[in-house]
C-alpha positions in Angstrom: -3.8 -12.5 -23.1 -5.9 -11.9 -25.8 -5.5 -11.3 -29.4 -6.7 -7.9 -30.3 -9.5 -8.8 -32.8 -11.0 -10.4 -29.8 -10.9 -7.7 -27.4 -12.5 -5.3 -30.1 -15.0 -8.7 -30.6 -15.7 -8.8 -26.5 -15.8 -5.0 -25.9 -18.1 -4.4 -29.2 -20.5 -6.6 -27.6 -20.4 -4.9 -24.2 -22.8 -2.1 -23.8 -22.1 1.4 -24.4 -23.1 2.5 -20.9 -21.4 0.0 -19.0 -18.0 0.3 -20.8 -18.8 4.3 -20.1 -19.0 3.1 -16.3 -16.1 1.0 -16.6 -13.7 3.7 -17.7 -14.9 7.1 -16.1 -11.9 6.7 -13.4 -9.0 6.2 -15.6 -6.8 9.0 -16.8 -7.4 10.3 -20.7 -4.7 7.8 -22.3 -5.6 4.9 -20.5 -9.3 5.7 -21.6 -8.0 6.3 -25.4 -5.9 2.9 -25.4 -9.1 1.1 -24.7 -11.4 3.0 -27.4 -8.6 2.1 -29.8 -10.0 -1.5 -29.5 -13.1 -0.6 -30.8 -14.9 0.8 -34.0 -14.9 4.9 -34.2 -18.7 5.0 -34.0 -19.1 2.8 -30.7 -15.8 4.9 -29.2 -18.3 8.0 -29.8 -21.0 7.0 -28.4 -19.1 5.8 -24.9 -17.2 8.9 -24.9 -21.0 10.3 -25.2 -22.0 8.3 -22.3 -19.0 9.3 -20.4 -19.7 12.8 -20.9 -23.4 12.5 -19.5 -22.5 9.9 -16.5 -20.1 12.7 -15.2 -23.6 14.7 -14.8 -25.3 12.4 -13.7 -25.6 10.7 -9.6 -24.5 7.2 -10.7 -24.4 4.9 -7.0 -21.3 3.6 -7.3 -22.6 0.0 -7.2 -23.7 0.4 -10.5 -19.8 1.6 -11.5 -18.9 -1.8 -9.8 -21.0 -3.9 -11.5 -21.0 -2.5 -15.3 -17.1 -3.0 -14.7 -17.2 -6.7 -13.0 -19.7 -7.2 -16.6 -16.9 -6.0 -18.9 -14.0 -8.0 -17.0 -16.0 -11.0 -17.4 -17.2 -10.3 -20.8 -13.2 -10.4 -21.7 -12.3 -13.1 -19.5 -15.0 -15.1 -20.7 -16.2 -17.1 -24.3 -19.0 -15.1 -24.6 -20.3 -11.0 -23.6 -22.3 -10.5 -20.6 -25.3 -9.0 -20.5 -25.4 -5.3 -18.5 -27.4 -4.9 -15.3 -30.7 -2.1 -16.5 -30.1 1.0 -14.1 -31.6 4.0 -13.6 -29.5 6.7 -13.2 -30.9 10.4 -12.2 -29.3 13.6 -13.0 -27.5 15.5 -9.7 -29.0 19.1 -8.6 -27.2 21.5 -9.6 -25.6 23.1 -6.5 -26.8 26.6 -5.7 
């Protein structure tokens, strides 16, 4: 287990989008516990993130892999960097 001023450490160094990724799935609290590592500006700016990826068509490959970047960034010495991806907005359903 990790101390906490190396999880904050890890996930600061993690990209806003991919911890965004990471965490759309999980219910409001769980979400919350893990912003609580972080500093109030970069919890902003995910919960930003999250708020557009839930408009957006994000493949879920690319869910998959910012998540398996930000489990290894915390199992790991060092952060790893995020996989680029483009993601397009989804039509709006008529």
């Amino acid at each position: 287990r990790l101390p906490p001023v190396q999880v904050q450490n890890r996930l600061m160094a993690c990209s806003d989008r991919d911890i965004a990724l990471s965490l759309l799935g999980l219910d409001a609290e769980s979400v919350e516990h893990v912003l609580g590592h972080v500093a109030r500006a970069k919890a902003e700016r995910v919960r930003d993130e999250m708020r557009m990826d839930r408009s957006r068509h994000v493949e879920s490959r690319y869910t998959i892999m910012a998540l398996h970047t930000v489990m290894i960034s915390l199992q790991s010495d060092r952060a790893v960097p995020g996989q680029r991806s483009y993601l397009r907005p989804r039509r709006r359903a008529d």
